[in-house]
C-alpha positions as CSV (number, residue, x, y, z in Angstrom):
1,X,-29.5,-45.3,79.5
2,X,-32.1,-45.3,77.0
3,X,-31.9,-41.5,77.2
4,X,-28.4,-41.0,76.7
5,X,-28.7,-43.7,73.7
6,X,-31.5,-41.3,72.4
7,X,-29.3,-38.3,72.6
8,X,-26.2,-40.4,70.9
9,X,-28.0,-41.4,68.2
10,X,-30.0,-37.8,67.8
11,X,-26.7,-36.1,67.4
12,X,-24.9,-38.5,65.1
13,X,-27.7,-38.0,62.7
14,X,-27.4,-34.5,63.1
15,X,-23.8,-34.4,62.2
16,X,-24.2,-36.5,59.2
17,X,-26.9,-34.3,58.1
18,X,-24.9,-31.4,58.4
19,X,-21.8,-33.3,57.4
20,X,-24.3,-34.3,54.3
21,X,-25.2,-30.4,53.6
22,X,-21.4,-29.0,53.6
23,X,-20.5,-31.5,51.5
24,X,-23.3,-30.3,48.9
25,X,-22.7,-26.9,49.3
26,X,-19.2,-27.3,48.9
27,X,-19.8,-29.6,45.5
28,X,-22.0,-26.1,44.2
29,X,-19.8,-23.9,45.2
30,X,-16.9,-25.4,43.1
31,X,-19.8,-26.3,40.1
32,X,-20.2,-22.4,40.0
33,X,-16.7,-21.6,40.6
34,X,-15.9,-24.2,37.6
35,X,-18.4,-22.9,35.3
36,X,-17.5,-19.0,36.1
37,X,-13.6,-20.1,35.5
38,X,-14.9,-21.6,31.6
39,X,-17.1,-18.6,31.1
40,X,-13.8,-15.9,32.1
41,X,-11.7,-18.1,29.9
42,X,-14.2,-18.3,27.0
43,X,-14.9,-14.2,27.4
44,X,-11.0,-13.6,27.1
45,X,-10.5,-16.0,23.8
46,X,-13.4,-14.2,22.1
47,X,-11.4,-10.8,23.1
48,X,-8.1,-11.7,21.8
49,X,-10.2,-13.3,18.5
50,X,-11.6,-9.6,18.1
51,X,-8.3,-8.1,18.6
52,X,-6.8,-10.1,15.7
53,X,-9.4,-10.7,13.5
54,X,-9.0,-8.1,11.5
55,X,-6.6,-8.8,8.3
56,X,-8.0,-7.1,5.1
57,X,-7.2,-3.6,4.5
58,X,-7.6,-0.5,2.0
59,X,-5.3,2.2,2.2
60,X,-6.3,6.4,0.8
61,X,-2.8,8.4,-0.1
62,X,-1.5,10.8,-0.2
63,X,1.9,11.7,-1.1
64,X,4.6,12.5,-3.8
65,X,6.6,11.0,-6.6
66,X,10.1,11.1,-8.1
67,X,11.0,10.2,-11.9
68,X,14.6,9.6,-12.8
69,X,16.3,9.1,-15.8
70,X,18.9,6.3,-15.6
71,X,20.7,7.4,-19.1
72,X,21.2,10.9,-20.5
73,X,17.9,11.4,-23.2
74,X,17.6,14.3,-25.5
75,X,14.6,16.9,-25.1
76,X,15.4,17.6,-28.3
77,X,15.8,21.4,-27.5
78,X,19.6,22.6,-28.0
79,X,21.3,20.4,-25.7
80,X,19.1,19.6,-22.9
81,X,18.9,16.1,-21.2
82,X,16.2,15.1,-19.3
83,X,16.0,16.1,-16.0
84,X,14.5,14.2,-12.4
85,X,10.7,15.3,-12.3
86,X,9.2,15.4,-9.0
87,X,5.4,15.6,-8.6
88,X,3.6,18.3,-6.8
89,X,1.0,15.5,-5.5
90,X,-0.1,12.2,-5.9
91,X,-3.0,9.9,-4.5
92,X,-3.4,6.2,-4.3
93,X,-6.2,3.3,-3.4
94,X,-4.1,0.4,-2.0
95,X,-6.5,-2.8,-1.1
96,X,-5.4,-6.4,0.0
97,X,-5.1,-9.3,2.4
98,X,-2.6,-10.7,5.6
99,X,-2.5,-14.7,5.8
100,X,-1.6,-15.6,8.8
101,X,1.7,-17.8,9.0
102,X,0.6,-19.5,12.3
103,X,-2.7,-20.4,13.7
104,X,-2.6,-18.2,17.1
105,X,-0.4,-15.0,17.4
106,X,3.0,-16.1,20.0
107,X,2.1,-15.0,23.5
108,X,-0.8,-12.3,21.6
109,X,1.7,-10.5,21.0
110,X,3.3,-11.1,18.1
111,X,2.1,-12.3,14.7
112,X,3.7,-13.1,11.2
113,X,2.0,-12.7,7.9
114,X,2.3,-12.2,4.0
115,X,0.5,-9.9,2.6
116,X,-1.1,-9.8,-0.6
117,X,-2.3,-6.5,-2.1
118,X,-4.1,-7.5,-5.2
119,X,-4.8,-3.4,-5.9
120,X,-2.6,-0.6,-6.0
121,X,-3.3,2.5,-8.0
122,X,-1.8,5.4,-7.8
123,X,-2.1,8.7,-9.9
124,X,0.4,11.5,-9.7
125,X,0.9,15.1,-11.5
126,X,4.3,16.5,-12.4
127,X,4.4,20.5,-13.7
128,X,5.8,21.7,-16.6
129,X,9.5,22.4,-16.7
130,X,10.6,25.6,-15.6
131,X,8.8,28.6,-17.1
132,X,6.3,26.2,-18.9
133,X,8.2,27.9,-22.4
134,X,10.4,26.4,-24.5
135,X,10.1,22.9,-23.7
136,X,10.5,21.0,-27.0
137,X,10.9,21.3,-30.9
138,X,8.7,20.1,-33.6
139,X,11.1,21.4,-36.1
140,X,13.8,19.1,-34.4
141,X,13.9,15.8,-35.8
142,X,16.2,12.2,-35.4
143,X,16.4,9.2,-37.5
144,X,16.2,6.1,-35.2
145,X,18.6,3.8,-34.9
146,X,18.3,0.4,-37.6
147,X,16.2,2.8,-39.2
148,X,16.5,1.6,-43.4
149,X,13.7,4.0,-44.2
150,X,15.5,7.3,-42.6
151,X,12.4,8.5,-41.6
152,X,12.3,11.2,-39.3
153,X,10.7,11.0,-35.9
154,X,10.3,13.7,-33.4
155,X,11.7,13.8,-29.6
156,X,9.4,12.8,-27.1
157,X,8.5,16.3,-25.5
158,X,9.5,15.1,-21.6
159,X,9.6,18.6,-20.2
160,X,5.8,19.2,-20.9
161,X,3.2,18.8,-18.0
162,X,1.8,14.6,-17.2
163,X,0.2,12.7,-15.9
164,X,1.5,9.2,-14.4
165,X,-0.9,6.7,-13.5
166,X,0.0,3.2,-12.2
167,X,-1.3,-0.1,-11.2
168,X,0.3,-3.0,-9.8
169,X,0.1,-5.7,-7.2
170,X,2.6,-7.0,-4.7
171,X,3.1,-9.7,-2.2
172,X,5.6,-9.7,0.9
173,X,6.0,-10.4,4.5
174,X,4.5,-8.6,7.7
175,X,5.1,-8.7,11.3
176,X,2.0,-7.6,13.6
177,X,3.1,-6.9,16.7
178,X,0.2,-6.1,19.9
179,X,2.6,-5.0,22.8
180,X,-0.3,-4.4,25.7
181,X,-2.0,-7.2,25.4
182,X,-0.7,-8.0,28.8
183,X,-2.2,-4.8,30.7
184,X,-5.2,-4.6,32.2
185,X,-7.1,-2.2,29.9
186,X,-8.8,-4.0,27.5
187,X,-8.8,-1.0,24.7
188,X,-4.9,-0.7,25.0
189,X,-5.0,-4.4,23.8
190,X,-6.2,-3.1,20.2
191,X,-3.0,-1.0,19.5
192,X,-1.2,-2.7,17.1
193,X,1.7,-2.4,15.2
194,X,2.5,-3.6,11.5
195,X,5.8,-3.6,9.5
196,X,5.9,-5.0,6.1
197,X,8.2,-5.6,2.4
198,X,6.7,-5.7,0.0
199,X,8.0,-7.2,-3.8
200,X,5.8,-6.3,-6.7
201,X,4.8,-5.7,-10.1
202,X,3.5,-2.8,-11.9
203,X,2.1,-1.2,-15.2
204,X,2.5,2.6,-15.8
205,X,1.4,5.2,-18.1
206,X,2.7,8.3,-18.4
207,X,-0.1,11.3,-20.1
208,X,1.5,14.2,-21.6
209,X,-0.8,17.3,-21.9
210,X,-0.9,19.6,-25.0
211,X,0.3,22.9,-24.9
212,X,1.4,24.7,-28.5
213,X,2.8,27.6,-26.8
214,X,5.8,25.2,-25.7
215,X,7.4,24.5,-28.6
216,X,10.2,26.4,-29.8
217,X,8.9,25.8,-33.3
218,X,6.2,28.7,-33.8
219,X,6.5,28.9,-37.9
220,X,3.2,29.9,-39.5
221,X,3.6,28.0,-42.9
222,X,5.5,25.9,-44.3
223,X,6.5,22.1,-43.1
224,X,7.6,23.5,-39.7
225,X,4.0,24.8,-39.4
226,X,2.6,21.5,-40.0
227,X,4.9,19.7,-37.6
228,X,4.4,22.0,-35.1
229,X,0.3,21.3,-35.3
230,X,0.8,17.6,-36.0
231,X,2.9,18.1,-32.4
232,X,0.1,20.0,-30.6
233,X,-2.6,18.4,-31.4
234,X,-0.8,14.4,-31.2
235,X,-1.6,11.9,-28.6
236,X,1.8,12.0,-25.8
237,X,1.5,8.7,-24.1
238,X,3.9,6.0,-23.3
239,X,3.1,3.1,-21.7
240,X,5.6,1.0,-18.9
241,X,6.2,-1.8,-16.5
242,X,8.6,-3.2,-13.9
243,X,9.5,-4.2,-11.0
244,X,8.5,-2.4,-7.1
245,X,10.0,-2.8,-3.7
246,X,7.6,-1.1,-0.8
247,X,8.4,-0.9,2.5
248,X,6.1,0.6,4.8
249,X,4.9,0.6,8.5
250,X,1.4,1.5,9.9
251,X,-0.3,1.9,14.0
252,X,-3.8,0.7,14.4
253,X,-6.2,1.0,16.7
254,X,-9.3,-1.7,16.0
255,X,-10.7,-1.0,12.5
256,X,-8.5,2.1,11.6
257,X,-4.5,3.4,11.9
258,X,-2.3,5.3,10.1
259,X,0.8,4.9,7.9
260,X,3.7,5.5,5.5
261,X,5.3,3.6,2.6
262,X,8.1,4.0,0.6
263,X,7.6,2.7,-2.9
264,X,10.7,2.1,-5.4
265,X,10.7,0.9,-9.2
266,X,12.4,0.5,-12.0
267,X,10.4,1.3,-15.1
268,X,11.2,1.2,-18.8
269,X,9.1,3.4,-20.8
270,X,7.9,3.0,-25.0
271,X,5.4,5.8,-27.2
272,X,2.5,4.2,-27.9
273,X,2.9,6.1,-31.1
274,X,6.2,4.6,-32.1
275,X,5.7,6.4,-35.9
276,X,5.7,9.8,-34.2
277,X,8.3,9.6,-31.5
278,X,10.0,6.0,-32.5
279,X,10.2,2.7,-30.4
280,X,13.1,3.6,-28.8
281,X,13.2,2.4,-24.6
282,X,13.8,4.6,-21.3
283,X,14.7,3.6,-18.4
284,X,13.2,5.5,-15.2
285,X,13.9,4.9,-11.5
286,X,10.6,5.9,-9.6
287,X,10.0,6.4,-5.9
288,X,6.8,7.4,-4.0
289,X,6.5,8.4,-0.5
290,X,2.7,8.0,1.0
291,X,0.9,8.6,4.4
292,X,-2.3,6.8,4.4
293,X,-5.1,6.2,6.5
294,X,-5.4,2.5,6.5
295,X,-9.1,0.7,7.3
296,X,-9.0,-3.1,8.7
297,X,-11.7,-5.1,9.0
């Protein structure tokens, strides 16, 4: 009897024991399994962070541009009016900012913004009209409108090769949308798509370049002579402003993607040298089509 007692009580302890040991093992096995659950979810937060982290961006163009009359102006040759000019190139620095709208994109997937682009310059080069002959009249003079004095003025000499150069800023809302973020490739997750309107503001001049052989006016003496120098040799600038609308859409991958914008304005234009060429306005509809590569970081 004592024996069997022994035995009893031997293998009772023995079970708690071993009862004892599951129950510890078990306990580390969920720890682990706990702490490797926190450690997967923290890994996948800090991926989806990196995946939309990026919001500032510079943009290099490259593209053309459109200048439209909205009224019939004299070129002060014969008869002619003013004509659309289209640029043979242009090339732009865009750099600004998304704010995020909500803390965390919807699903990581989708994301809504407004953008701020605090710099956008943009230079552009238009030929000379036609044959580069021609093109205006120093001998060919108008008397402004309200003008008590009746002092003469010349045309402004639109058909001669410029320059444009603009700056401006604009501010507008974006959609980011990040469709694979619910594959299994991890790099797939960084392909991202943006879509934006943009309303803005901007400040233009517009650089006529010299050229004497140009003007119909060729006289070698006399007052024609001396207008036709004083017309060679003058400053051509006016300066503008107005209001832009940009639409534009760009795919990303991490820190880099690719884009296009359409840019559209409506500008009114004054000679910085209102003695020579009056103080007369124009009015110009501009539009500029860019592709861009686009940096994020």
């Amino acid at each position: 009897m004592a024996l069997l007692a022994g035995c009893l009580l031997a293998s009772t302890s023995f079970a708690q024991t071993e009862n004892k040991e599951r129950k510890e093992i078990s306990s580390i096995d969920d720890i682990m399994a706990e702490q490797q659950g926190v450690t997967t979810r923290n890994m996948t937060e800090r991926h989806f962070a990196n995946v939309w982290q990026r919001r500032s961006y510079y943009n290099l163009s490259f593209g053309s541009m459109a200048l439209s009359p909205k009224e019939d102006y004299p070129t002060g040759v014969t008869e002619g009016i003013v004509p659309k000019y289209e640029s043979d190139w242009a090339a732009s620095l865009q750099l600004g900012r998304s704010y995020r709208l909500h803390k965390k994109p919807i699903a990581n997937v989708i994301q809504f913004n407004i953008d701020y682009t605090g710099i956008d310059l943009n230079v552009s080069h238009i030929k000379h009209a036609g044959d580069g002959r021609n093109l205006y009249d120093s001998s060919n003079t108008f008397v402004p409108e309200g003008n008590t004095s009746r002092d003469t003025q010349y045309y402004i000499p639109w058909n001669l090769e410029k320059y444009e150069a603009d700056y401006g800023m604009k501010l507008g809302p974006s959609i980011t949308l990040s469709p694979f973020t619910g594959t299994k490739s991890r790099g797939a997750h960084f392909l991202q798509l943006h879509c934006y309107y943009h309303i803005g503001y901007q400040a233009s001049l517009l650089l006529f370049l010299n050229d004497g052989d140009a003007d119909v006016n060729q006289a070698t003496t006399g007052q024609n002579r001396t207008a036709h120098e004083k017309m060679e040799s003058g400053t051509k600038l006016n300066w503008g402003h107005g209001v832009t609308q940009s639409f534009g859409i760009v795919l990303s991958w991490k820190g880099i993607g690719i884009g296009y914008e359409y840019r559209a304005a409506n500008l009114k234009y004054k000679s910085t040298s209102p003695s020579t060429f009056g103080n007369n306005s124009y009015k110009f509809d501009t539009s500029l089509n860019r592709f861009f590569i686009q940096f994020r970081n």
